[in-house]
C-alpha positions as CSV (number, residue, x, y, z in Angstrom):
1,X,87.9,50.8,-97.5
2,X,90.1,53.6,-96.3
3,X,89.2,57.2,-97.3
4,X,92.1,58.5,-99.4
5,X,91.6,62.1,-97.6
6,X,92.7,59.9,-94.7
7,X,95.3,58.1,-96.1
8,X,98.9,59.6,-96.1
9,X,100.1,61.3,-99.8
10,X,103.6,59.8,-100.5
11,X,105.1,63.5,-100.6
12,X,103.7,64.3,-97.0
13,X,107.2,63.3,-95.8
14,X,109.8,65.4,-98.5
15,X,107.1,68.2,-97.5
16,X,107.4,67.8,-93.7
17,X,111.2,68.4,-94.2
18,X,110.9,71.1,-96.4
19,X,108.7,73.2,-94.3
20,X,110.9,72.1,-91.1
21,X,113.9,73.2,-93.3
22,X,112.9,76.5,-94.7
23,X,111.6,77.3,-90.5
24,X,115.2,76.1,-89.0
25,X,117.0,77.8,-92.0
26,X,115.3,81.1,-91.3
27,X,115.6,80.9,-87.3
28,X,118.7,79.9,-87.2
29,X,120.3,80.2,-90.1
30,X,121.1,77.6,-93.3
31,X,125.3,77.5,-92.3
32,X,124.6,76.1,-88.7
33,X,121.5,73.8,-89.5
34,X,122.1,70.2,-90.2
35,X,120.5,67.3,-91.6
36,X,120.1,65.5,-88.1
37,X,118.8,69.0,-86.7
38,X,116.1,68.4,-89.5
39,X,115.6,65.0,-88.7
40,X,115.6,66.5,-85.0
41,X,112.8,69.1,-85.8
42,X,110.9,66.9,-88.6
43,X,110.4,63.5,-86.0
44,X,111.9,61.9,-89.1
45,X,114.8,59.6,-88.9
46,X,118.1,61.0,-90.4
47,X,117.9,58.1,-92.4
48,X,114.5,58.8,-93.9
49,X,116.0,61.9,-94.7
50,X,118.2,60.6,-97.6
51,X,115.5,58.9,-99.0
52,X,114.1,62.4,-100.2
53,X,117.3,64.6,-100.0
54,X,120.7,63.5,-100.8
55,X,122.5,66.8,-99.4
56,X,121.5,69.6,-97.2
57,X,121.9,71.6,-101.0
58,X,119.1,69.5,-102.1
59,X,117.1,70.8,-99.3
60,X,117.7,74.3,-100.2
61,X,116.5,74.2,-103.9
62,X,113.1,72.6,-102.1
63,X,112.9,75.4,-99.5
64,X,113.4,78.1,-102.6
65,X,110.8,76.3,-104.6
66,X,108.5,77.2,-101.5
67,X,109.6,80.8,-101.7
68,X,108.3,80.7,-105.0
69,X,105.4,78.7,-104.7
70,X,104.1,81.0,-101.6
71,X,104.7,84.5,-103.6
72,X,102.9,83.1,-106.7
73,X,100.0,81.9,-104.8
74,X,99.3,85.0,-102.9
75,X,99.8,87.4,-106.3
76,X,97.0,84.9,-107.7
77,X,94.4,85.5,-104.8
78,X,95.5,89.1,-104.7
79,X,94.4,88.9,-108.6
80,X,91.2,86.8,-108.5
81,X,89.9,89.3,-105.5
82,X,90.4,92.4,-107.2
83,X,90.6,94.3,-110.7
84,X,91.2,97.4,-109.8
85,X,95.7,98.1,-109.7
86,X,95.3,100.6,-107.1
87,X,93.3,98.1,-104.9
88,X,95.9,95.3,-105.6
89,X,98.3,97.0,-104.4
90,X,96.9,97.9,-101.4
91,X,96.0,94.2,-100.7
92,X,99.8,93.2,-101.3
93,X,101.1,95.9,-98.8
94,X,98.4,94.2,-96.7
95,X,99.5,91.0,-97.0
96,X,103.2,91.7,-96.8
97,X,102.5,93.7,-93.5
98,X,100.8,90.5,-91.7
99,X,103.8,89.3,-91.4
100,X,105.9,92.5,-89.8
101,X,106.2,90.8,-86.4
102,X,108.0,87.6,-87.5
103,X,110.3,89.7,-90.0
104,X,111.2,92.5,-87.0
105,X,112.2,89.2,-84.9
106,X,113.6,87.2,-87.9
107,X,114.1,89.0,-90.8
108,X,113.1,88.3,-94.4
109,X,113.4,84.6,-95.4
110,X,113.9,84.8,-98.9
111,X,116.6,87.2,-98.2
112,X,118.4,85.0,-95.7
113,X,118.0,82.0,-98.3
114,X,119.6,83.9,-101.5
115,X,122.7,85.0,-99.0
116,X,123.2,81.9,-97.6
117,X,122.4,79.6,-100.3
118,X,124.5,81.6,-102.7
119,X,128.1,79.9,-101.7
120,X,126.9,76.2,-101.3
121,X,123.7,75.8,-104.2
122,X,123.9,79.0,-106.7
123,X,120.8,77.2,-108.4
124,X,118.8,77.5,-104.9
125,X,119.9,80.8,-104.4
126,X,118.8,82.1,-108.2
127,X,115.3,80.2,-107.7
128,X,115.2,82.0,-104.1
129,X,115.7,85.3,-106.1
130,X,112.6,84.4,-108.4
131,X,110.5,85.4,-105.5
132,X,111.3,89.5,-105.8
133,X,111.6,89.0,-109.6
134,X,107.5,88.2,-108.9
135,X,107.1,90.8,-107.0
136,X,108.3,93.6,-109.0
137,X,107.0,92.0,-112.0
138,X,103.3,91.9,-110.4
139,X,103.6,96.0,-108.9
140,X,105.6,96.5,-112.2
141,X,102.3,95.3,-114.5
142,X,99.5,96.7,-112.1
143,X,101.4,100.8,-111.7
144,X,101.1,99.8,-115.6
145,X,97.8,99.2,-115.9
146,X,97.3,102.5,-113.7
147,X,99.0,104.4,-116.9
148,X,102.1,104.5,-115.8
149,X,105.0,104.4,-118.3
150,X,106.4,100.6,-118.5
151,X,110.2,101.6,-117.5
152,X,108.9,103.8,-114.7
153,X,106.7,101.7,-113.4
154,X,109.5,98.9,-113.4
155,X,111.8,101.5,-111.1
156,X,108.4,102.5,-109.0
157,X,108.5,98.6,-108.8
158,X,111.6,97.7,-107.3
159,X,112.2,101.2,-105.2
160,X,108.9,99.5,-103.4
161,X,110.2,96.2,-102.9
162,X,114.0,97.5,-102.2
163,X,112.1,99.9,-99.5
164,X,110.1,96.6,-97.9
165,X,113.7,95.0,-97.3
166,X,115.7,97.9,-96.1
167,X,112.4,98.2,-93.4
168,X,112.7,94.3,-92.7
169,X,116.6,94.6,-92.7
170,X,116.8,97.7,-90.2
171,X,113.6,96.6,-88.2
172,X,115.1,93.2,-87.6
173,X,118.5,95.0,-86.3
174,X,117.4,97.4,-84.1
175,X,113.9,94.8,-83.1
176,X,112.0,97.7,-83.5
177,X,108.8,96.7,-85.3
178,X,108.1,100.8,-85.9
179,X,110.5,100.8,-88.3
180,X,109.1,98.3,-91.3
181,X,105.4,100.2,-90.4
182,X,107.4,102.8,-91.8
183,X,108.6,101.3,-94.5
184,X,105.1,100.1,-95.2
185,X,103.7,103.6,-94.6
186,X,106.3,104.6,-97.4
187,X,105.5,101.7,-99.8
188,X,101.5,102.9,-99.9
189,X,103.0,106.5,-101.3
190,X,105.2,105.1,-103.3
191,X,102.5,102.6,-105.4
192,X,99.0,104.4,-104.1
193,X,100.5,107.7,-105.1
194,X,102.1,107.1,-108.0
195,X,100.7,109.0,-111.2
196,X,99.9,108.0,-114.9
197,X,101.5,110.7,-116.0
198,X,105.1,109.8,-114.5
C-alpha cells in the first residue's frame, strides 16, 4: 500500500500553476505572460492548463488568493510568537525586510497584481488589495493595543504601509536596495515610536 504523504494531492497541479503564475506575473509582468508561457514554466501541458483555469483571469484571482493567503499566515505566526504590540511590530518590519532584495530587483508583487489585474479581472485585483487591507488592519489593532487612539492608529497604520511601498517603488527604480532600508529604518519610528498618548 502506497503512503498517502507519497501519493500526489489532486490540487498539486492547479497549485504548481498558480505559484508558476504569481512568479512569471511578477518577473515579467501579467500583460505579457501567457497561458503557454505557464504551461512553459509549470512543465504542464497547455492543455492540462484548461483543466484547472479557463482564462488567464482565472489565473489571476488564484495568484491574489495567494497574496492573501501568504499575508494572513505570516500575521498569524507574528501573533502566536509574541504578545507584546511593540514586539509584533518589530517582527513584521522584520519579516517584510527579508524580502528587500527581491523587491529592489522586482518590486512589490501585490502591487504589480492590483495594477495589472485591475483592467482585465477587477475581482482579482480587489482580492489582491485584501493583502494591505491586512496589513493596516493588523499595525492598526496592535498601535491600539499600545494605547493609541483607534483613528490615529489607523493613519499611523497606513502612513507605515504607504511608506514600505513608496521604499519598494523608488528602490526598485533606481536598484538601489539603500533606499527601502530606509524606508524600513523610517517604518520602525513610525510604529516603535509611536505614543499612547497621540
Amino acid at each position: 500500500m502506497t503512503d498517502r504523504a507519497q501519493m500526489p494531492r489532486q490540487n498539486d497541479k492547479r497549485e504548481i500553476l498558480t505559484a508558476t503564475a504569481a512568479g512569471l506575473f511578477w518577473r515579467q509582468g501579467y500583460t505579457v505572460t501567457s497561458l503557454a508561457d505557464i504551461a512553459v514554466s509549470s512543465g504542464i501541458p497547455l492543455g492540462n492548463i484548461y483543466y484547472y483555469f479557463k482564462t488567464k483571469t482565472d489565473l489571476a484571482r488564484s495568484v491574489a488568493d495567494i497574496f492573501v493567503a501568504e499575508t494572513e499566515d505570516m500575521l498569524t505566526q507574528i501573533v502566536a510568537s509574541d504578545q507584546d504590540p511593540r514586539r509584533r511590530l518589530q517582527l513584521l518590519i522584520d519579516k517584510l525586510a527579508q524580502s528587500l532584495k527581491s523587491r529592489v530587483e522586482h518590486g512589490c508583487p501585490i502591487a504589480l497584481g492590483i495594477r495589472d489585474f485591475r483592467r482585465d479581472s477587477p475581482e482579482a485585483a480587489s482580492r489582491a488589495a485584501e493583502a494591505f487591507s491586512l496589513l493596516i488592519g493588523f499595525i492598526g489593532r496592535e498601535l491600539g493595543r499600545s494605547g493609541i487612539r483607534p483613528s490615529t492608529a489607523l493613519a499611523i497604520a497606513r502612513n507605515a504601509v504607504a511608506e514600505w511601498q513608496g521604499g519598494i517603488m523608488l528602490a526598485h527604480g533606481l536598484r538601489d536596495p539603500t533606499v527601502l532600508a530606509e524606508s524600513f529604518r523610517r517604518m520602525e519610528r513610525l510604529l516603535l515610536g509611536a505614543k499612547a498618548h497621540a
